[in-house]
C-alpha positions in Angstrom: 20.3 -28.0 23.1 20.1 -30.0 19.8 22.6 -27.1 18.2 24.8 -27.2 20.9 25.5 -30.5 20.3 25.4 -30.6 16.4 28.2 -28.0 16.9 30.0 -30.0 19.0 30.3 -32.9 16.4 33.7 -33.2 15.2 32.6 -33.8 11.3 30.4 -30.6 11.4 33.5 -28.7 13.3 36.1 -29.9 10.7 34.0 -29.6 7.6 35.7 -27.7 5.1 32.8 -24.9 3.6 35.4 -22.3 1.5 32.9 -19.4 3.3 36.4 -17.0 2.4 36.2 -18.0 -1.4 32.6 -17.6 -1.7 32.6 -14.3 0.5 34.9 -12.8 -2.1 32.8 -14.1 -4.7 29.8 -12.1 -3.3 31.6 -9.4 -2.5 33.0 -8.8 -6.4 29.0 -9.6 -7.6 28.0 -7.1 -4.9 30.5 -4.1 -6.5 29.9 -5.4 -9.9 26.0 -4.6 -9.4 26.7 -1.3 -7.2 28.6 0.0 -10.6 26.4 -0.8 -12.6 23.7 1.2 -10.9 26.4 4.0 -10.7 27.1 3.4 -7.2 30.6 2.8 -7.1 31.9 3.0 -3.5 31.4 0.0 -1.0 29.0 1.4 1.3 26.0 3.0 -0.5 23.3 4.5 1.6 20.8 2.5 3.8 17.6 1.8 2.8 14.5 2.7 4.8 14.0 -0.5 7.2 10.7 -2.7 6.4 11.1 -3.6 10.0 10.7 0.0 11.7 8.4 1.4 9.5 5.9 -1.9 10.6 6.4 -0.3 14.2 5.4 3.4 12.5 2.4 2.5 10.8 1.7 0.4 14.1 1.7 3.7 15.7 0.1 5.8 13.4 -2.7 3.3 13.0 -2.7 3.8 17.2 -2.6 7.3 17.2 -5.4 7.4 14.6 -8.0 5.2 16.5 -6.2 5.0 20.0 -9.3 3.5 22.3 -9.7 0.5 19.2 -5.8 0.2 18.3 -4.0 2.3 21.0 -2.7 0.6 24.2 -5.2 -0.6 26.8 -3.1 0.5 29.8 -4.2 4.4 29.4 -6.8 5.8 31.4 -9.7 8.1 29.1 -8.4 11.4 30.8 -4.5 10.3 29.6 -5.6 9.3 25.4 -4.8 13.2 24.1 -1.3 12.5 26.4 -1.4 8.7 24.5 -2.2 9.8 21.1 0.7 13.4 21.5 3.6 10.8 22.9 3.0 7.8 20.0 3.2 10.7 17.1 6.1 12.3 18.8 8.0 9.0 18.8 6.5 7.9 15.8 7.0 10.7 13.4 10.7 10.9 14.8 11.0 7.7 13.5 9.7 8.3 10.3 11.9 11.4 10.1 14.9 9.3 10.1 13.5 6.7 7.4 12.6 9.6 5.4 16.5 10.6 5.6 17.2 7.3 4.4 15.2 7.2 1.2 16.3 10.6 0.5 19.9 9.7 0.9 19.8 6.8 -1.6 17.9 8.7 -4.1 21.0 11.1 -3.8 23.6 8.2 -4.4 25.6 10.6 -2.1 28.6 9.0 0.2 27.0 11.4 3.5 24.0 12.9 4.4 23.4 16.5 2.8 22.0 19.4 4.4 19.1 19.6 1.7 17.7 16.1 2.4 17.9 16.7 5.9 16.0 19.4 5.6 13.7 17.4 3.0 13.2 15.3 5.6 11.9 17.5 8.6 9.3 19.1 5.9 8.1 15.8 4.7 7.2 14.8 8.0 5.8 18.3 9.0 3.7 18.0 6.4 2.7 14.7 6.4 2.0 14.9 10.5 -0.5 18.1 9.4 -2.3 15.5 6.8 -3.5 13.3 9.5 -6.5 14.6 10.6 -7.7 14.4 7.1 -6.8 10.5 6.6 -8.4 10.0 9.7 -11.4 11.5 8.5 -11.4 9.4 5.3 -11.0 6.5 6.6 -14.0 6.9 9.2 -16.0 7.3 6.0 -14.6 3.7 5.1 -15.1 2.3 8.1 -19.0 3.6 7.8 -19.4 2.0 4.0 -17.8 -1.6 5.5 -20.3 -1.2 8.2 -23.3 -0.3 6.0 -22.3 -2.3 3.1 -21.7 -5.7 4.8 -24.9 -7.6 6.8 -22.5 -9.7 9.1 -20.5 -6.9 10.2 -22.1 -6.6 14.0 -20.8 -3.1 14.5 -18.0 -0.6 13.3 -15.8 -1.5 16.2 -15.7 -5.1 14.6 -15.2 -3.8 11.3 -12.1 -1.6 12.6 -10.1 -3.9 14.1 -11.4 -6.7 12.1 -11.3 -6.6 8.6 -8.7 -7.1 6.5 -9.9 -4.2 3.7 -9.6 -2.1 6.6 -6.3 -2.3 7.8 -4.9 -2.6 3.9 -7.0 0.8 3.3 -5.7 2.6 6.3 -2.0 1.5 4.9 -2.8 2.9 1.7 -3.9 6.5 2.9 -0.8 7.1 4.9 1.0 5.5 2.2 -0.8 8.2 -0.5 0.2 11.2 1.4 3.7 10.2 1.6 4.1 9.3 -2.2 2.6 12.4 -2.7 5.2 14.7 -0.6 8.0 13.1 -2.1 8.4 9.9 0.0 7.4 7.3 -2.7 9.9 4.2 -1.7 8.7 4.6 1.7 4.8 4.9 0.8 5.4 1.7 -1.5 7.0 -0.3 1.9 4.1 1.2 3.9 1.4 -0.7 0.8 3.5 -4.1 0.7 3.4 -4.3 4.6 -0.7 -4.4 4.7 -0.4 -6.4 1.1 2.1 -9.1 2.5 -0.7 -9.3 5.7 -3.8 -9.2 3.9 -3.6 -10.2 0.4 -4.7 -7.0 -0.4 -2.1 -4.9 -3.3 -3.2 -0.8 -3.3 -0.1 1.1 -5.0 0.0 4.3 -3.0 -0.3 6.2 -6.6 -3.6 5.3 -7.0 -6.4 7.8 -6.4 -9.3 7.0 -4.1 -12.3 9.1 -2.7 -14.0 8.1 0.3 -16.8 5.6 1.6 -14.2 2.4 0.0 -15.3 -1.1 0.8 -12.9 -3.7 -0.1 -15.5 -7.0 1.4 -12.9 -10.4 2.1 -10.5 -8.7 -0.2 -8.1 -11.8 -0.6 -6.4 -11.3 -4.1 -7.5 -7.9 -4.6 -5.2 -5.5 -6.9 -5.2 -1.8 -7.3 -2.5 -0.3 -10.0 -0.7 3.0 -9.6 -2.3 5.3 -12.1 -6.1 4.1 -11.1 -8.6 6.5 -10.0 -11.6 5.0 -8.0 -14.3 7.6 -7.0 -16.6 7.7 -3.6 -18.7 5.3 -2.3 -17.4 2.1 -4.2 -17.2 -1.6 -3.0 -14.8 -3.9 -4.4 -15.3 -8.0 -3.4 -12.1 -10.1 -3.4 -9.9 -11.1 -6.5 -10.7 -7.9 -7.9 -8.1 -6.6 -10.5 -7.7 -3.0 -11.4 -4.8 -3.2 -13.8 -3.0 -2.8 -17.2 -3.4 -4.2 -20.5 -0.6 -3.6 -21.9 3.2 -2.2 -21.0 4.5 -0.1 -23.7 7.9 0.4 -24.2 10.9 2.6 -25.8 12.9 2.8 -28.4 15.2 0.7 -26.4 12.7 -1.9 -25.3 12.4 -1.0 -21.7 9.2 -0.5 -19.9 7.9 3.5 -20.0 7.1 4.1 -16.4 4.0 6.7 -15.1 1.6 6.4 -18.2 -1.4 6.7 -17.3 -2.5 2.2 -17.8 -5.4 1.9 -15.2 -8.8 2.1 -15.0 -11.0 5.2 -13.7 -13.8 3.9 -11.6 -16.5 6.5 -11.1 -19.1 6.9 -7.7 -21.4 4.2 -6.4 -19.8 1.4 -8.7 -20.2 -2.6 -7.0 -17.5 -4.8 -9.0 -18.0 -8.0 -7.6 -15.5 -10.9 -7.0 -12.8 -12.1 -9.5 -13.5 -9.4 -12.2 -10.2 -8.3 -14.4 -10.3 -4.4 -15.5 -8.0 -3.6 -17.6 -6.2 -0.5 -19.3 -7.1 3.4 -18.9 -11.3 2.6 -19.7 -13.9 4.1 -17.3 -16.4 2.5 -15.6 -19.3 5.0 -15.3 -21.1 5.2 -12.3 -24.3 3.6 -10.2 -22.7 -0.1 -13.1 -22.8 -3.1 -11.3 -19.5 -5.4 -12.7 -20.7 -9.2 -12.5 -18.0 -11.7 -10.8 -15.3 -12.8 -13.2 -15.7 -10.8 -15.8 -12.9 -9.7 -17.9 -13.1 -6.1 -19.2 -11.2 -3.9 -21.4 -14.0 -1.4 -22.5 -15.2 1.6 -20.9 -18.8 1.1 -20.1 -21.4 4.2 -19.4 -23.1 5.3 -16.1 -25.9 2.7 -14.8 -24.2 -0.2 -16.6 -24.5 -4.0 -15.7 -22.3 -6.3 -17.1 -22.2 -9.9 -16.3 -19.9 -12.6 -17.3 -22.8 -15.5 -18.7 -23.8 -13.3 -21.4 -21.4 -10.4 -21.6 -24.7 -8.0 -21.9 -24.5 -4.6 -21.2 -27.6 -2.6 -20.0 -28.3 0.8 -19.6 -31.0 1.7 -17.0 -32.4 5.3 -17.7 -35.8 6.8 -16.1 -36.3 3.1 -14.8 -35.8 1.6 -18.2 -35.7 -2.3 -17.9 -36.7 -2.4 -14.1 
């Protein structure tokens, strides 16, 4: 009611705002930028939508787990009818955002045959994938279950915890950077990141049994490689420590810049690895320590003393 009436005032209605001026202005910054990025025509491709791919990890996440994350309004004999009708719709959908991404990477004026047909065998093969992200992530589910006392059950841990969700957007996210879909498998890992805090580039590489406990402030880089059955507590970074460059001082992309964390590694809250070192597994990383060294298997570093020790045949136990 309040804006009907603010429009109604005769100041606001005769207010001069120049909106043509300015909209030309935008428009000229708006060609100068599409040239620039050799996109010269007014109407470059669409981008996938951050909106509808919400809705299709929404129903993959459903079709995944449909009696924790499906709808409640399907009776037990009608979930293999549930789970077939949400991928059918669902995949469709990706299809078309897949066409999208495809498109732009062209910087084509229409559509083309190829990408089209880029498109269908994305999906086809992403869709065949699922079984085997669904199996992964059970074994995540299991290790946040296991690994945390105040989780009651892995029911509460599903629809729960944060590291969960931000996990299961990261697999589905991995196998589409991997098939060729890596705008899309970014939006997937910012849409889990914007919810939870939680930042896992879909580059990165990681086996099964993953715990991310809280997991506010947590940060996984591309090129990292994190092995089974590790546990991360919140604030964790797994980044660079340095962005080269070339001869013409911009950043070289896709060097390999992030740690490698082996099996059965604990890093615990706030700790900073940086750079391509390896962190050997069964080490313990203390809270907030900062580390740009590769330690060996069995390690325990701490940030009072910055000691390292080595535990072999019971050694120091």
């Amino acid at each position: 009611m309040n804006d009907i009436k603010r429009t109604q005032d005769p100041l606001l209605r005769s207010a001069y705002l120049d909106v043509e001026n300015i909209v030309a202005e935008l428009r000229a910054l708006r060609m100068a930028s599409l040239q620039s990025r050799n996109r010269g025509h007014d109407k470059p491709p669409k981008l996938p939508s951050r909106k509808i791919l919400m809705g299709v990890a929404e129903g993959l996440s459903a079709a995944l787990f449909p009696n924790r994350l499906g709808s409640s309004e399907f009776a037990d004999e009608g979930i293999d009818y549930y789970v077939g009708h949400t991928l059918n719709m669902t995949l469709r959908e990706l299809m078309v955002q897949i066409q999208h991404e495809l498109h732009y990477n062209s910087g084509l004026e229409i559509l083309s045959n190829e990408d089209r047909e880029q498109s269908v065998a994305i999906t086809q093969a992403f869709a065949k994938r699922l079984p085997e992200v669904r199996s992964l992530l059970e074994s995540d589910i299991i290790a946040a279950y296991e690994g945390d006392p105040a989780a009651r059950n892995v029911d509460e841990v599903l629809v729960c915890y944060p590291g969960i969700m931000a996990i299961t957007h990261y697999r589905l996210a991995h196998v589409l950077h991997g098939l060729g879909a890596p705008l899309i498998a970014r939006m997937f890992s910012e849409i889990a990141h914007s919810v939870t805090g939680i930042e896992i580039h879909p580059g990165a590489q990681i086996g099964g049994r993953f715990f991310i406990d809280h997991g506010t402030g947590v940060v996984i880089g591309e090129t990292a490689i994190i092995g089974q059955n590790v546990r991360l507590y919140q604030a964790v970074t797994l980044g660079a420590k340095r962005f080269p460059v070339d001869e013409n001082g911009a950043l070289v992309k896709g060097n390999l810049r992030h740690p490698i964390v082996e099996e059965d590694v604990v890093i615990y809250a706030g700790a900073t690895i940086l750079g391509r070192i390896t962190i050997g597994r069964g080490s313990t990383i203390g809270g907030n320590v900062w580390l740009t060294r590769s330690v060996p298997p069995g390690s325990n570093i701490s940030q009072a003393q910055m000691r390292q020790e080595v535990f072999e045949g019971g050694a120091g136990i």
